[in-house]
MIMARVO-362910 format. One line per field, with one value per residue: residue number from 1; residue in one letter; chain; y, z, x of N, C-alpha, C in turn. Coordinates in Angstrom, 2 decimals. Atoms other than C-alpha are relative to their C-alpha. Layout:
! residues N
num <- NUM, ... .
residu <- A, ... .
chaine <- A, ... .
n.py <- Y, ... .
n.pz <- Z, ... .
n.px <- X, ... .
ca.py <- Y, ... .
ca.pz <- Z, ... .
ca.px <- X, ... .
c.py <- Y, ... .
c.pz <- Z, ... .
c.px <- X, ... .
***
This chain:
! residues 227
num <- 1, 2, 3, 4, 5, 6, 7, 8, 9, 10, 11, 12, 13, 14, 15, 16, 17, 18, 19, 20, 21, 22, 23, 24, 25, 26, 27, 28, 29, 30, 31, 32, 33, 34, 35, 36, 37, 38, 39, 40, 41, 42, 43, 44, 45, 46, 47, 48, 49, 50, 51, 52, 53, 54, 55, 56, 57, 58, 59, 60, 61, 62, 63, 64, 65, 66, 67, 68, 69, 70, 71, 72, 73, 74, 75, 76, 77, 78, 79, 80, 81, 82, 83, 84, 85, 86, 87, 88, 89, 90, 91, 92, 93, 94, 95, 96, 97, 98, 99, 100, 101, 102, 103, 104, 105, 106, 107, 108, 109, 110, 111, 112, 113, 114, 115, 116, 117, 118, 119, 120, 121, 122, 123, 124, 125, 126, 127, 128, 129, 130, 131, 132, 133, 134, 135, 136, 137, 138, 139, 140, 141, 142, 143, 144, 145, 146, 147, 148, 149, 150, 151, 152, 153, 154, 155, 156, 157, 158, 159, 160, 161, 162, 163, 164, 165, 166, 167, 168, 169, 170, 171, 172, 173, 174, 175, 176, 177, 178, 179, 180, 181, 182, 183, 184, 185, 186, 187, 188, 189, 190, 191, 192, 193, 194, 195, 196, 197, 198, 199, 200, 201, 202, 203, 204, 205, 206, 207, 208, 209, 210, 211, 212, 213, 214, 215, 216, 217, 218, 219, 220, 221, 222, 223, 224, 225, 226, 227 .
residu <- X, X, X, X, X, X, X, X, X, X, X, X, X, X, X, X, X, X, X, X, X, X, X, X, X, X, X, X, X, X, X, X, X, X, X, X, X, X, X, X, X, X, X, X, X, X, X, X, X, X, X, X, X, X, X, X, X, X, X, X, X, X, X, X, X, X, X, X, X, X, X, X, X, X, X, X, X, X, X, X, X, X, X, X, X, X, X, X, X, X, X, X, X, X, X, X, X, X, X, X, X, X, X, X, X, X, X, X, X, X, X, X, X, X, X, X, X, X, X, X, X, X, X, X, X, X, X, X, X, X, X, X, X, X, X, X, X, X, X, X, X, X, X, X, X, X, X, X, X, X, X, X, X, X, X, X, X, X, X, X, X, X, X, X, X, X, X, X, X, X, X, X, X, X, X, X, X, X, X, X, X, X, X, X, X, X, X, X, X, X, X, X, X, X, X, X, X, X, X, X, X, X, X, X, X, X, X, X, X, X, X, X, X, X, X, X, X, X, X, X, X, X, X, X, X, X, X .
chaine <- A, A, A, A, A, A, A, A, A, A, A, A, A, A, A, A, A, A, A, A, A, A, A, A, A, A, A, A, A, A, A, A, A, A, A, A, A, A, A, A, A, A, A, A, A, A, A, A, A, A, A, A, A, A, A, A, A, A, A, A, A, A, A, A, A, A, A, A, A, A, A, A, A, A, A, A, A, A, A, A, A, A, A, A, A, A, A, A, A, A, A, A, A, A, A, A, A, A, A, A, A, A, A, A, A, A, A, A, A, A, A, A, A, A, A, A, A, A, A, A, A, A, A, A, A, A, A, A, A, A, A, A, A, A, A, A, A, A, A, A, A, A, A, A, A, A, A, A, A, A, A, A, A, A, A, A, A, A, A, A, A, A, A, A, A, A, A, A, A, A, A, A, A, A, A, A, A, A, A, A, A, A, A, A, A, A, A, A, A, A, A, A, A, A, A, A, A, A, A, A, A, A, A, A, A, A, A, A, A, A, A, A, A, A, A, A, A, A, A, A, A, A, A, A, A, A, A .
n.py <- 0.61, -0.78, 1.11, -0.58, 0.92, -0.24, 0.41, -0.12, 1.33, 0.84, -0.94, 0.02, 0.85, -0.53, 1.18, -0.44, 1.38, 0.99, 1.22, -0.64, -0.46, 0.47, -1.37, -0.15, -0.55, -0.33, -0.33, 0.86, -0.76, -1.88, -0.62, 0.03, -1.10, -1.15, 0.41, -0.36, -1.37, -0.90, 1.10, -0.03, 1.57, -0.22, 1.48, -0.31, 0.50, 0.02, 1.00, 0.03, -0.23, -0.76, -0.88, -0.74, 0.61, 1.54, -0.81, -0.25, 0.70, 0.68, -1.29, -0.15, 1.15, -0.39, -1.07, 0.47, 0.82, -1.10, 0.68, -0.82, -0.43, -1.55, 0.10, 0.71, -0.04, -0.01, -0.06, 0.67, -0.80, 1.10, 1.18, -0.83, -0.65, 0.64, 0.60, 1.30, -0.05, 0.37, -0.38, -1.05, 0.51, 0.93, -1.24, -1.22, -0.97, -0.25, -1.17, 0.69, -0.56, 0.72, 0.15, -0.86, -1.31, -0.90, -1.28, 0.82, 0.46, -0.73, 0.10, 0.74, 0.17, -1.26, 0.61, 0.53, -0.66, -0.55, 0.89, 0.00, -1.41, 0.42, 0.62, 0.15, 0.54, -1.06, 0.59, -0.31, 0.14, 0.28, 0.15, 1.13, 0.20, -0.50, 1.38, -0.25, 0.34, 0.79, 0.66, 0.77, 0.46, 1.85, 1.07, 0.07, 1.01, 1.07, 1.06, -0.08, -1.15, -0.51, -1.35, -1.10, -0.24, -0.85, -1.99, -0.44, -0.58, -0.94, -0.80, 0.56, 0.45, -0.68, -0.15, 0.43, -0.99, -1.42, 0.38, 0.44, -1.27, -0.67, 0.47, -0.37, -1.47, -0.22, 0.53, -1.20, -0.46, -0.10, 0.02, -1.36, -0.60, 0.66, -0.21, 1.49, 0.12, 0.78, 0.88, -0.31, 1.24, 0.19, -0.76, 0.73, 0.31, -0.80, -0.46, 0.64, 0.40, 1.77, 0.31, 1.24, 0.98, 0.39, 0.69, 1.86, 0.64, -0.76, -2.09, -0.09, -0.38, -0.72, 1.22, 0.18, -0.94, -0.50, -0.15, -0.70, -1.54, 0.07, 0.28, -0.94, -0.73, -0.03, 0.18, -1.44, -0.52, 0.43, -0.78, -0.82, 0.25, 0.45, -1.11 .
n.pz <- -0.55, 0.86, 0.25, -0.16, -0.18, -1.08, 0.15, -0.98, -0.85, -1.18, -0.90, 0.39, 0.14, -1.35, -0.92, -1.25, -0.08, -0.67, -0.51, 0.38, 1.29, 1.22, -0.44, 0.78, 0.92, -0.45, 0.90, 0.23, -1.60, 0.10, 1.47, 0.15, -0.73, 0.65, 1.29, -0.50, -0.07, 0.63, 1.07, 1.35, 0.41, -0.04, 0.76, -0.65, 0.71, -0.87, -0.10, -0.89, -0.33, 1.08, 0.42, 1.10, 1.46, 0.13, -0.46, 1.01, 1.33, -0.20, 0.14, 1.56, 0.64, -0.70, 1.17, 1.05, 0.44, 0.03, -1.53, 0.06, -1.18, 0.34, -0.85, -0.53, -1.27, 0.42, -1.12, 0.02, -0.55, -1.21, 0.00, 1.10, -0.88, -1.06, 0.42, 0.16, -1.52, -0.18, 0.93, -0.68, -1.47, 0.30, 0.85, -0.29, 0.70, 2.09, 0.32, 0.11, 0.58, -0.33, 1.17, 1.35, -0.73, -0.34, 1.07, 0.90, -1.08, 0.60, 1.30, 0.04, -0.58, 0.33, 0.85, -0.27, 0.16, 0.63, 1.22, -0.86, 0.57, 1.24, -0.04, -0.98, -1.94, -1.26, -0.60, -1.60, -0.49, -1.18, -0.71, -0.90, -1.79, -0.16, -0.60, -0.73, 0.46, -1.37, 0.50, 0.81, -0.17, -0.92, 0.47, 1.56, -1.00, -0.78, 0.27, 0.00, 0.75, -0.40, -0.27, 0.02, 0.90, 0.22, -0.60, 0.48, 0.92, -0.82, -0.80, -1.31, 0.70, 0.48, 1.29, 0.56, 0.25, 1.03, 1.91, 0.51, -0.35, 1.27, 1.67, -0.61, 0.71, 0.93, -0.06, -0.17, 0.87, 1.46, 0.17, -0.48, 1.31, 1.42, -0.23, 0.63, -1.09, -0.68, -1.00, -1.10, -1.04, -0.57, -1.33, -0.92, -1.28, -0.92, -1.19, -1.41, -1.34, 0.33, 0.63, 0.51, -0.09, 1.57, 1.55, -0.90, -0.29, 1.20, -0.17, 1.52, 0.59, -1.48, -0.86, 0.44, -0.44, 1.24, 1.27, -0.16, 0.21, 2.06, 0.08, -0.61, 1.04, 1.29, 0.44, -0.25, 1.09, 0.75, -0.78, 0.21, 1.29, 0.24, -0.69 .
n.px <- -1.21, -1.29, -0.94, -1.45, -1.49, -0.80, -1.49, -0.79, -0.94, 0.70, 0.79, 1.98, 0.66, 0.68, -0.57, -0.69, -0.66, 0.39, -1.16, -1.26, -0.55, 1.40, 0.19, 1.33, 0.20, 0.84, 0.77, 1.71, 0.61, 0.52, 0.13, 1.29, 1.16, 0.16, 0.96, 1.38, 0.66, 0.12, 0.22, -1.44, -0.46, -1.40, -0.78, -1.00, -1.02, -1.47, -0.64, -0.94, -1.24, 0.36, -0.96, 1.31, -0.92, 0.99, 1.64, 0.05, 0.39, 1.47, 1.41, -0.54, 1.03, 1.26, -0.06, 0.42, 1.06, 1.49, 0.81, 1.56, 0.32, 0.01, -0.89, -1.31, -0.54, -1.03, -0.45, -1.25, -1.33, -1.22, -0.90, -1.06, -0.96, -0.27, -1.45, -0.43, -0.64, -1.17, -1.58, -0.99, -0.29, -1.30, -0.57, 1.02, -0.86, 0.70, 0.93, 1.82, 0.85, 1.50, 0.26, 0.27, -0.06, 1.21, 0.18, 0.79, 1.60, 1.04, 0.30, 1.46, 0.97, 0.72, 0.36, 1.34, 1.37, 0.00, 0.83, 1.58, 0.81, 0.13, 1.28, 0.87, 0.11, -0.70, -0.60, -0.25, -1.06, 0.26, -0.89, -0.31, 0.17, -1.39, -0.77, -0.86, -1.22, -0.28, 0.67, -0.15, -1.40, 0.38, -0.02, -0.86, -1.22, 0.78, -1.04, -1.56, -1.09, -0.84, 1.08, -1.05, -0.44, 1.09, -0.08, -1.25, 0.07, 1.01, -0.37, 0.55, 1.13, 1.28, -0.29, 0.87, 1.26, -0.63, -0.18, 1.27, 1.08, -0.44, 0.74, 1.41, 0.24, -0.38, 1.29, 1.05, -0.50, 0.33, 1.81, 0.20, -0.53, 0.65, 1.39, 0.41, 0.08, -0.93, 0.71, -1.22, -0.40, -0.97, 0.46, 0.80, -0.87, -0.89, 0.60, 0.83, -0.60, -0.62, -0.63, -0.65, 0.89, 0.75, -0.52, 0.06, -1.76, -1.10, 0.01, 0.78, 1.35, 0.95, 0.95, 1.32, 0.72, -0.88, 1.24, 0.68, -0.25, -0.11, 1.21, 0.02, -0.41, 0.83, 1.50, 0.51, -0.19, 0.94, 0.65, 0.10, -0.11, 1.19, 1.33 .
ca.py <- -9.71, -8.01, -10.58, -10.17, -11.92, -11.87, -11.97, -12.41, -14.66, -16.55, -13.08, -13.27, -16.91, -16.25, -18.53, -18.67, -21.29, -24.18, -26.32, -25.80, -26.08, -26.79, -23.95, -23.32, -21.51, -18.89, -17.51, -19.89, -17.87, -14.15, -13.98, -16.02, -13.43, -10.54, -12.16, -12.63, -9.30, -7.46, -9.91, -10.83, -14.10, -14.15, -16.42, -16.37, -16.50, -16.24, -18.41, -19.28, -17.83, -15.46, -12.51, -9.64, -11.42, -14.93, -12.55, -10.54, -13.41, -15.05, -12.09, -11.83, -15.37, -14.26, -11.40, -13.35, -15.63, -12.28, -13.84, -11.53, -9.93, -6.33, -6.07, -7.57, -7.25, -6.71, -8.03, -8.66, -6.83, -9.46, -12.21, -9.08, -7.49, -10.31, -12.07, -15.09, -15.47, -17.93, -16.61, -13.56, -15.72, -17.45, -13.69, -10.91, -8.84, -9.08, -7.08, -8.64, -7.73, -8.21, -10.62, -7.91, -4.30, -1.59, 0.28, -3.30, -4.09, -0.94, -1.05, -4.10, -3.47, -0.06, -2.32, -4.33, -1.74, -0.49, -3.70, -4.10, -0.48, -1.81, -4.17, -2.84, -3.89, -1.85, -2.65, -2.58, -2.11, -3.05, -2.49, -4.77, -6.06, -4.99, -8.06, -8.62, -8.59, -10.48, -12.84, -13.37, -13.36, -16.35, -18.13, -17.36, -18.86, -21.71, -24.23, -23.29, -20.13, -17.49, -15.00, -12.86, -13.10, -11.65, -8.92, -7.90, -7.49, -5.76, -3.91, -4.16, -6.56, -3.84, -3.46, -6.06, -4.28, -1.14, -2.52, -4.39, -1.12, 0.67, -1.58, -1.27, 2.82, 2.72, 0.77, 3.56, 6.13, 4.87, 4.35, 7.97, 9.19, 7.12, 7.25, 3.70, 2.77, 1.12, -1.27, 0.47, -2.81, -1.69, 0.92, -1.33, -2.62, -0.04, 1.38, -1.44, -2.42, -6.16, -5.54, -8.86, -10.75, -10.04, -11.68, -15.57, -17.31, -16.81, -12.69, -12.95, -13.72, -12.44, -14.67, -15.59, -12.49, -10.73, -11.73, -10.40, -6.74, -7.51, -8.47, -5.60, -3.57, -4.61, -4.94, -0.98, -0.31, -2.11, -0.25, 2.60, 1.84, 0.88, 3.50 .
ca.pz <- -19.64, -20.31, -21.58, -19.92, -20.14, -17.42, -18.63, -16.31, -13.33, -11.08, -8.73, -11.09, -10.78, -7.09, -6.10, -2.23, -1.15, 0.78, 2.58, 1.01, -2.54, -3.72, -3.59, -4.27, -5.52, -3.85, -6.73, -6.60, -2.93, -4.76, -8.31, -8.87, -6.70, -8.38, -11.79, -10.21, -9.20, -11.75, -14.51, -16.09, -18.05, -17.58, -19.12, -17.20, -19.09, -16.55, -16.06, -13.12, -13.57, -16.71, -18.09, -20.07, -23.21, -22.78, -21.95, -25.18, -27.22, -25.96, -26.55, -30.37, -30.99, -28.84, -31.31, -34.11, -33.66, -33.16, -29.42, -28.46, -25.32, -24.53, -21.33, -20.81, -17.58, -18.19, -15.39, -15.19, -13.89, -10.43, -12.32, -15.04, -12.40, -10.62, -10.89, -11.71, -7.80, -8.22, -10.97, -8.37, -5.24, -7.07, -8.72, -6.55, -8.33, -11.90, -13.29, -13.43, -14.83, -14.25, -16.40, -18.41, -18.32, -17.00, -20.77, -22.40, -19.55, -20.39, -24.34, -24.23, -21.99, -23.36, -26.97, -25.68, -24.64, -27.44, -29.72, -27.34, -28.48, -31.84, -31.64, -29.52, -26.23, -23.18, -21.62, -17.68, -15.85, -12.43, -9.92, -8.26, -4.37, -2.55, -1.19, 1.63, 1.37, 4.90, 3.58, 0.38, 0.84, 3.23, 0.54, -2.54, 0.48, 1.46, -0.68, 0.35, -1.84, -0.52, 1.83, 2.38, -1.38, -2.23, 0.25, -0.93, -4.25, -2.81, -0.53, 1.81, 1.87, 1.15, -2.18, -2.99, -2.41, -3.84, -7.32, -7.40, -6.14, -8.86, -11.72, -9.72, -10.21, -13.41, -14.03, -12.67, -14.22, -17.92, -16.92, -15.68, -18.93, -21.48, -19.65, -19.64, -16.47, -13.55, -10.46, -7.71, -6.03, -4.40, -1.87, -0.68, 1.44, 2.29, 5.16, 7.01, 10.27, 9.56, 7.03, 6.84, 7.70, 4.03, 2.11, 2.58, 3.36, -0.13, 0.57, -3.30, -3.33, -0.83, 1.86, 1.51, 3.59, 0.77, -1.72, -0.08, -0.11, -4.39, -4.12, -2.41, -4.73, -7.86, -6.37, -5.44, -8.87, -10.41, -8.34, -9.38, -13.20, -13.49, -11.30 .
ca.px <- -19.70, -16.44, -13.75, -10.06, -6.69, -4.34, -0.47, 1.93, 4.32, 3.84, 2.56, -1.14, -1.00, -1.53, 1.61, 2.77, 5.00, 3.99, 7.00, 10.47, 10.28, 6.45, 4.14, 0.35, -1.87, -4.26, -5.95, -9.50, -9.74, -10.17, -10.21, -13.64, -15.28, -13.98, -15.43, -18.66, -18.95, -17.99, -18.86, -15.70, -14.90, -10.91, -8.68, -5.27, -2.25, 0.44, 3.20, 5.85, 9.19, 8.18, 10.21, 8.38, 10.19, 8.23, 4.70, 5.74, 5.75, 2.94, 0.52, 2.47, 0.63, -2.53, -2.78, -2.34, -5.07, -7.44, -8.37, -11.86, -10.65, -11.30, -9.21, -5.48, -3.74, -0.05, 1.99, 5.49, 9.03, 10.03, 11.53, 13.17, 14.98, 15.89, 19.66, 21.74, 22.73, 24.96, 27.47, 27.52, 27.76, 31.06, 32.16, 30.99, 33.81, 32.38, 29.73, 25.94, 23.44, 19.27, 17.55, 16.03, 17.51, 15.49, 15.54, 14.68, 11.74, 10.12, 10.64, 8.71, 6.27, 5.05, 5.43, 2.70, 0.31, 0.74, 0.10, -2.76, -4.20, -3.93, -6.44, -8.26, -7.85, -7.08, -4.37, -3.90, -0.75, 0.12, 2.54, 4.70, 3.89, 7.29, 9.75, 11.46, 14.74, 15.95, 13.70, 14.70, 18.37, 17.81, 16.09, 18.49, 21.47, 19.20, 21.37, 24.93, 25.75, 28.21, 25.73, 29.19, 30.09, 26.18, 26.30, 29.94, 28.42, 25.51, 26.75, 24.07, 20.93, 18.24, 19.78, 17.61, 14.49, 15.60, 16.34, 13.16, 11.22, 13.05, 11.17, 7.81, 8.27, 9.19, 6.17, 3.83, 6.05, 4.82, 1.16, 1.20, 3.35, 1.20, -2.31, -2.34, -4.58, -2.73, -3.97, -0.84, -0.62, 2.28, 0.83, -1.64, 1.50, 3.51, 1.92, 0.94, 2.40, 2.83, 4.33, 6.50, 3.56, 2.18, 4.82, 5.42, 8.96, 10.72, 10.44, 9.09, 5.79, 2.93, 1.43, -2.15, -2.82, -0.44, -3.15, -5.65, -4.50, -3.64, -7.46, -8.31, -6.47, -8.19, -11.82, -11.47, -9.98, -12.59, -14.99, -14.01, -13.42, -17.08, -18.73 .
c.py <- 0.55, -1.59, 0.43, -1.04, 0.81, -0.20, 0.79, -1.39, -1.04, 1.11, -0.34, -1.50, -0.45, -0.71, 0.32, -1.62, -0.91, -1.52, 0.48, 0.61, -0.39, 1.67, -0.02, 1.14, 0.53, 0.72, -0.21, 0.78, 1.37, 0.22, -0.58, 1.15, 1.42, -0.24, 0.22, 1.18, 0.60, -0.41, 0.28, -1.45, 0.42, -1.26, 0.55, -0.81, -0.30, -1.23, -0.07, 0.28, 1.22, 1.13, 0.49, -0.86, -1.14, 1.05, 0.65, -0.97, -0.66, 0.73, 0.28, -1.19, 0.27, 0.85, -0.76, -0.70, 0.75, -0.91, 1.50, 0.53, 1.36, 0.92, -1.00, 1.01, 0.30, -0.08, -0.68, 1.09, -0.99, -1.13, 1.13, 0.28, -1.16, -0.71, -0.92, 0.06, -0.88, 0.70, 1.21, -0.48, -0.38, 1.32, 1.37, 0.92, 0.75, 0.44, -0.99, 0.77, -0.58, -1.17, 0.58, 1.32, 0.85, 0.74, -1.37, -0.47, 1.32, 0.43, -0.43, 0.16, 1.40, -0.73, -0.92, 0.44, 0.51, -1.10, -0.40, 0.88, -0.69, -0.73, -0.19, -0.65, 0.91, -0.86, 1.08, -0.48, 0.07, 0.00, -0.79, -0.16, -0.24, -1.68, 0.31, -0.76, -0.96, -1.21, -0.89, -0.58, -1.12, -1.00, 0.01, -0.97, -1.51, -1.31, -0.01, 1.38, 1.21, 1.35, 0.99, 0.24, 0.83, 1.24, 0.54, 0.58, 0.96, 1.11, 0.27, -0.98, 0.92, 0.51, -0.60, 0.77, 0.94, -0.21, -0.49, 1.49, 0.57, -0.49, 0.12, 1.60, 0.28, -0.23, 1.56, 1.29, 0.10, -0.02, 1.37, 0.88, -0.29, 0.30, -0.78, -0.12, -1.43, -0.54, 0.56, -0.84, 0.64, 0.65, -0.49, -0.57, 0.86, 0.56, -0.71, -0.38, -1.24, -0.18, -1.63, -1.02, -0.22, -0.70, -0.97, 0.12, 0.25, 1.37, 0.25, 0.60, -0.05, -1.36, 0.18, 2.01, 0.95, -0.09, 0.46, 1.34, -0.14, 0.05, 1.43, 1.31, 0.30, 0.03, 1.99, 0.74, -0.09, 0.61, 1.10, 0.33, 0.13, 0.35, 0.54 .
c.pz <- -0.71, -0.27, 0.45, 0.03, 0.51, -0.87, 0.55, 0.57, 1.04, 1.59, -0.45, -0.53, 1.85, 0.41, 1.25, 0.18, 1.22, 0.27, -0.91, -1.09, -0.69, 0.83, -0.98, -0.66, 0.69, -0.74, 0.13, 1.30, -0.62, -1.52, -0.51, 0.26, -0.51, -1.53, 0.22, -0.15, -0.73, -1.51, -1.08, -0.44, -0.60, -0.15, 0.79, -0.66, 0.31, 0.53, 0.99, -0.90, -1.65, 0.01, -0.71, -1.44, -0.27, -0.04, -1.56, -1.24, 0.48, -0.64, -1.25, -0.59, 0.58, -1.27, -1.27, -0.23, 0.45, 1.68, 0.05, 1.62, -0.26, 1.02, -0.08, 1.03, -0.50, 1.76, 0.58, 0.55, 1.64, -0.63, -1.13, 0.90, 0.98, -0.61, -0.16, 2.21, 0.21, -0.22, 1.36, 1.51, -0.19, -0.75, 0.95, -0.82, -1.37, 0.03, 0.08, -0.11, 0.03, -1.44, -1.22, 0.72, 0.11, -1.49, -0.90, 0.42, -0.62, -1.55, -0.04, 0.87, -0.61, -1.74, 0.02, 0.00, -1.17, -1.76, 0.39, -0.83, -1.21, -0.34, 0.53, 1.21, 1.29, 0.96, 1.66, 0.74, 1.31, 0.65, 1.09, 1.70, 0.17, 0.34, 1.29, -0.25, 0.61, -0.92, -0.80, -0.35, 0.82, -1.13, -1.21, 0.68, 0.15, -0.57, 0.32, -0.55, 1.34, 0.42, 0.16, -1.39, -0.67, 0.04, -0.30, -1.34, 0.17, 0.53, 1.32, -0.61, -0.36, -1.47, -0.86, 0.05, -0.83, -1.57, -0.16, 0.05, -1.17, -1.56, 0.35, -0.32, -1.24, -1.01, 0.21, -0.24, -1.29, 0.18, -0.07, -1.53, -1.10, 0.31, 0.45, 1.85, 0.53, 1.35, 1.06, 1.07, 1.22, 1.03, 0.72, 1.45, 0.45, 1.15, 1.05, 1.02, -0.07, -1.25, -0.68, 0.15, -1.37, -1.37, 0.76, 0.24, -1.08, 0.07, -1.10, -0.12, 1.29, 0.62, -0.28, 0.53, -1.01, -0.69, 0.25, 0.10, -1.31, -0.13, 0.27, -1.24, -1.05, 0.21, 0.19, -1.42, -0.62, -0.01, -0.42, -2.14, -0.49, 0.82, -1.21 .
c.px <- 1.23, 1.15, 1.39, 0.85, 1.05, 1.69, 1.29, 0.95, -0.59, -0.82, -1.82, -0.10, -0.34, 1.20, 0.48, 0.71, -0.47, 0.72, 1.25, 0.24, -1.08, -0.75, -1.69, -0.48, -1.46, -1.42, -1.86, -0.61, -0.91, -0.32, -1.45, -1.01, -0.11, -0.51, -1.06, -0.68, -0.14, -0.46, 0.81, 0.14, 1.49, 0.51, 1.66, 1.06, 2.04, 0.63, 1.44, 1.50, 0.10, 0.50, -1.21, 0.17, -1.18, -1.37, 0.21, -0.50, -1.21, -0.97, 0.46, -0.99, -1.32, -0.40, -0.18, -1.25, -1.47, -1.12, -1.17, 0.01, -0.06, 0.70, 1.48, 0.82, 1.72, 1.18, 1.49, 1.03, 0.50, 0.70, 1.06, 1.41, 0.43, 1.52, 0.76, 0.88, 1.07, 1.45, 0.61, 0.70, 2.02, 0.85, -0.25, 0.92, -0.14, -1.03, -0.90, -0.87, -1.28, -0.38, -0.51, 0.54, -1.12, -0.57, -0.75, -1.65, -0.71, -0.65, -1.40, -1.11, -0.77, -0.28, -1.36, -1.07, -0.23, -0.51, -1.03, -1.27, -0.54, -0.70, -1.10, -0.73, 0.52, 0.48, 0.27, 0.60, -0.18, 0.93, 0.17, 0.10, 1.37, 0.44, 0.63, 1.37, 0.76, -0.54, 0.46, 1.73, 0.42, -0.35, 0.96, 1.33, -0.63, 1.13, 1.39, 0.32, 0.41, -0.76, 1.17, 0.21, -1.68, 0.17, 1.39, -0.60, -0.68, 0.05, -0.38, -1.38, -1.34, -0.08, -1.13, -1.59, 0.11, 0.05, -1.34, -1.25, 0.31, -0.83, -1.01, -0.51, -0.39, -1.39, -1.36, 0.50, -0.49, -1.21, -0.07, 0.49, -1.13, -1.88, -0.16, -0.75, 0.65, -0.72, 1.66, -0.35, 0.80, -0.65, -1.12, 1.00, 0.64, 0.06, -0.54, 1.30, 0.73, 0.41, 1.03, -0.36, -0.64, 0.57, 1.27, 2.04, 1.10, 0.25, -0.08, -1.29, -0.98, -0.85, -1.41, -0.35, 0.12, -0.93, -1.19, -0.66, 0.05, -1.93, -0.67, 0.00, -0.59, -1.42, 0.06, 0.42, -0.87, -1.36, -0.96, -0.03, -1.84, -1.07, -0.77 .
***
């Protein structure tokens, strides 16, 4: 039995939303089965609304207390790159900035694999399932804020995609530079047709069907890892 820990957002805690502002949890559908199969005992350390920063330190005390995994998952960059929407809804004029920059998101995240190495664990990176932008610019408005003062800052709404795609690259960029193996989530969607059928009402996080391609993803990685 290989031992792995998952750390990550609310994407690898499977969440999709369910009614306005509660939201479950599809996980118990796919991730048992890929244990099963491949016989993994996974401890999941991911947490809703999580920054690489919070995941850094977590896995700083993980580490310390010499945990006995031999896999960790490393899975974070949609809540880094993502933005205070108000301040810009009430400012579009002023500068803003992601919650983590692109040069600090990859510090830490290549710091990780790298304190990973160090104790021998192999760490495995993962790129992020795309958003829709329509989508999500609907729900960031949903309370009142200023959808003209957004897109003014914006410029247009696909911006939003674009920036998030941009930390998703960047992402498979350092696997590819470093070695480090990677689960390319992302191209499981790009090519499909229904596209905006695979990712739920927030234009965040992927509809059930959405998790089924992530699933997908990792049983053919896994597959192939352990041919």
């Amino acid at each position: 039995m290989v031992n792995v820990v998952i750390y990550g957002d609310s994407i690898m805690k499977g969440a999709t939303p369910e009614g306005s502002n509660r939201y479950r949890s599809v996980l118990p559908r796919f991730l048992p089965r890929l244990a099963e199969k491949y016989d993994l005992d996974v401890t999941n350390r991911s947490r809703f609304g999580s920054t690489i920063d919070r995941g850094y330190a977590m896995l700083q005390k993980d580490l310390q207390a010499k945990t006995p995994y031999q896999i960790a998952l490393v899975e974070y960059g949609g809540n880094d790159c993502d933005f205070d929407w108000k301040a810009i809804a009430e400012a579009p004029e002023a500068e803003h900035k992601p919650k983590t920059s692109m040069a600090d998101f990859l510090h830490t995240l290549e710091t990780m694999a790298e304190n990973l190495l160090q104790k021998g664990i192999q760490p495995l990176l993962m790129t992020l399932p795309p958003i829709d932008a329509e989508k999500y610019l609907s729900f960031i408005c949903r309370n009142g804020l200023s959808r003209e003062n957004i897109l003014k800052w914006l410029g247009e709404e696909q911006m939003i995609y674009r920036y998030q795609e941009m930390y998703s690259a960047a992402i498979l960029k350092l696997a590819m530079r470093r070695r480090f193996p990677v689960v390319d989530v992302r191209s499981y969607f790009l090519d499909k047709h229904n596209y905006t059928d695979l990712i739920s009402a927030d234009g965040i996080h992927p509809s059930e069907e959405g998790y089924a391609l992530i699933h997908r993803a990792f049983d053919d990685f896994l597959q192939g890892a352990m041919a």
